[in-house]
N, C-alpha and C positions, 0 to 999 in steps of 0.2 A: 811635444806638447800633446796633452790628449784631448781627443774630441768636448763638448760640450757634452756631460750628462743627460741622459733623457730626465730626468725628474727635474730639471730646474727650466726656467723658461729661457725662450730661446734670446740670445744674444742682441743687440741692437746693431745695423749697418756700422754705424761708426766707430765701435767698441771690434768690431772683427776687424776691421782693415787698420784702427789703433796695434792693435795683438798681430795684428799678420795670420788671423788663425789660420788653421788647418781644420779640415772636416773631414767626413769622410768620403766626399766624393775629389777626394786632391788628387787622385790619381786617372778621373774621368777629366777635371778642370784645371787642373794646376794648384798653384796657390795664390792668395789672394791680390798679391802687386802685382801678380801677372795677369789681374782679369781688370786691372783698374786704370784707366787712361787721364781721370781728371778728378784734383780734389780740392774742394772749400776749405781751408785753414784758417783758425782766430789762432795767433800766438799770445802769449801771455801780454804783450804792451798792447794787445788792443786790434792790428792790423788783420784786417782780411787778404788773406790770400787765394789766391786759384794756383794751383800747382800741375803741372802735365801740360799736355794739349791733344791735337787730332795725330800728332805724329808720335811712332813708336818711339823712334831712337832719334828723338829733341838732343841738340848739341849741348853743354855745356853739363852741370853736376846734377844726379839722377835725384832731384829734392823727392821726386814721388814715391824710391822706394825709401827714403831716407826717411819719410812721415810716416809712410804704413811700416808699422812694427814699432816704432817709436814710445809705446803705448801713455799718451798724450804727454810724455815729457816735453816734447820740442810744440804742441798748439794742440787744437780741439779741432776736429774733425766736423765740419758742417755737413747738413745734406741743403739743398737750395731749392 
């Protein structure tokens, strides 16, 4: 994936962690599920979700990085 052009404006929070982008500091940061501990989800029938928490490696199926990259097929990405 390539960076975000300089001529166009820059991307929104939700639309990057949607894309999973890469920038060009991914190699100072990582990439974006990896800087991401907690997110607000509307799925399509309506429900809010919080996905994540305070622990890294939460038991059970990784829905966080399942969301980020997802590029809003599976919900909308809130900010709160």
């Amino acid at each position: 994936m390539h960076p975000i052009p300089p001529r166009r404006s820059p991307a929104d929070i939700g639309g990057n962690v949607a894309e999973n982008a890469r920038r060009r500091a991914l190699l100072k940061y990582g990439l974006t599920v990896h800087n991401i501990q907690r997110l607000e989800v509307v799925t399509m029938a309506g429900e809010v979700l919080e996905i994540g928490g305070a622990a890294l490696d939460a038991p059970g199926y990784d829905l966080l990085a399942l969301m980020t990259g997802s590029e809003g097929l599976l919900g909308v990405i809130t900010l709160r």
